[in-house]
N, C-alpha and C positions, 0 to 999 in steps of 0.2 A: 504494500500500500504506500500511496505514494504523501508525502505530507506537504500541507499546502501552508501557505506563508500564515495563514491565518491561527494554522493545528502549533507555527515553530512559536509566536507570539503570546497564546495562553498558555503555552508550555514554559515560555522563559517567564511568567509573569505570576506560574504556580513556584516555580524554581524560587523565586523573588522572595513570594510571602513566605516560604518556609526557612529561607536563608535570616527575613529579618524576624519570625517567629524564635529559630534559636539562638540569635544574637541578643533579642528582649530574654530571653530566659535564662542567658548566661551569668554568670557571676561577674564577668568583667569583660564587654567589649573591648579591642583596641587597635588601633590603626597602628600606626609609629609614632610609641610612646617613650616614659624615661629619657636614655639616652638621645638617641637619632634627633628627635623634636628639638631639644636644646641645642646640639649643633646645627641644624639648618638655622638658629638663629643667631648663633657665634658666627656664621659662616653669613649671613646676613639673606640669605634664601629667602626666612621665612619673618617676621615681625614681632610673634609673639607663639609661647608655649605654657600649657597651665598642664601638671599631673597634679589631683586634685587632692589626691589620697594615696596612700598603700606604699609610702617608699619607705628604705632605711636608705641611717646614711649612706653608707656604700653604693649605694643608687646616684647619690648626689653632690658626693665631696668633690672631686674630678669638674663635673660639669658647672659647678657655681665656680672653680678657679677658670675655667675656659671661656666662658659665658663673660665672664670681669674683663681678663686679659683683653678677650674680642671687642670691650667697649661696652659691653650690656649690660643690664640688671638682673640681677638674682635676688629673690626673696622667698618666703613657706607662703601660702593662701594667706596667709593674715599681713603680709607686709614684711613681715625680720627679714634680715640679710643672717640666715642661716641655712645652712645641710642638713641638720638635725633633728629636724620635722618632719614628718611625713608624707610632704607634700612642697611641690615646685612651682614657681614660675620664673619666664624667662623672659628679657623684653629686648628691643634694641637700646632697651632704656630712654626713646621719644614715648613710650604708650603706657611704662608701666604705672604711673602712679591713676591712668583710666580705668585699669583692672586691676592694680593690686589695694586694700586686701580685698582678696573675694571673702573671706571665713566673716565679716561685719555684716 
């Protein structure tokens, strides 16, 4: 049987609801997070990075000195200029003080 443009279109479109069905029921969606996200802003690629929740420091000692060095801002959701938190943002440091803190 031959499939017509119409049978490949509800097919990609069941594919779809199910893909974002077990991306809502997961525990943690993620694109490129932690690392990566902070250097495309060291690297000046990207403007701004928020990991919200769930880091240790080891996650974030490295990328708050790279992220400084590069010209940018480092802070936790609340604003500190720490690693030690649980959570990151990254900015070219024109945008950070629009998003950070988010935890207020």
């Amino acid at each position: 049987m031959r499939r017509t443009r119409r049978d490949s279109r509800s097919a990609g479109s069941h594919l779809e609801r199910r893909r974002a069905a077990r991306q809502q029921a997961a525990y943690r969606a993620r694109g490129f997070g932690d690392f990566w996200q902070h250097m495309l802003v060291a690297e000046g690629a990207i403007d701004l990075a928020v990991d919200a929740i769930g880091l240790a420091p080891y996650d974030l000692a490295a990328v708050m000195v790279i992220v400084e060095e590069a010209g940018g801002t480092f802070t936790d959701r609340h604003g500190e200029r720490t690693y030690l938190n649980d959570s990151a943002v990254s900015s070219n440091g024109l945008l950070h003080h629009h998003i950070a803190p988010l935890g207020n």
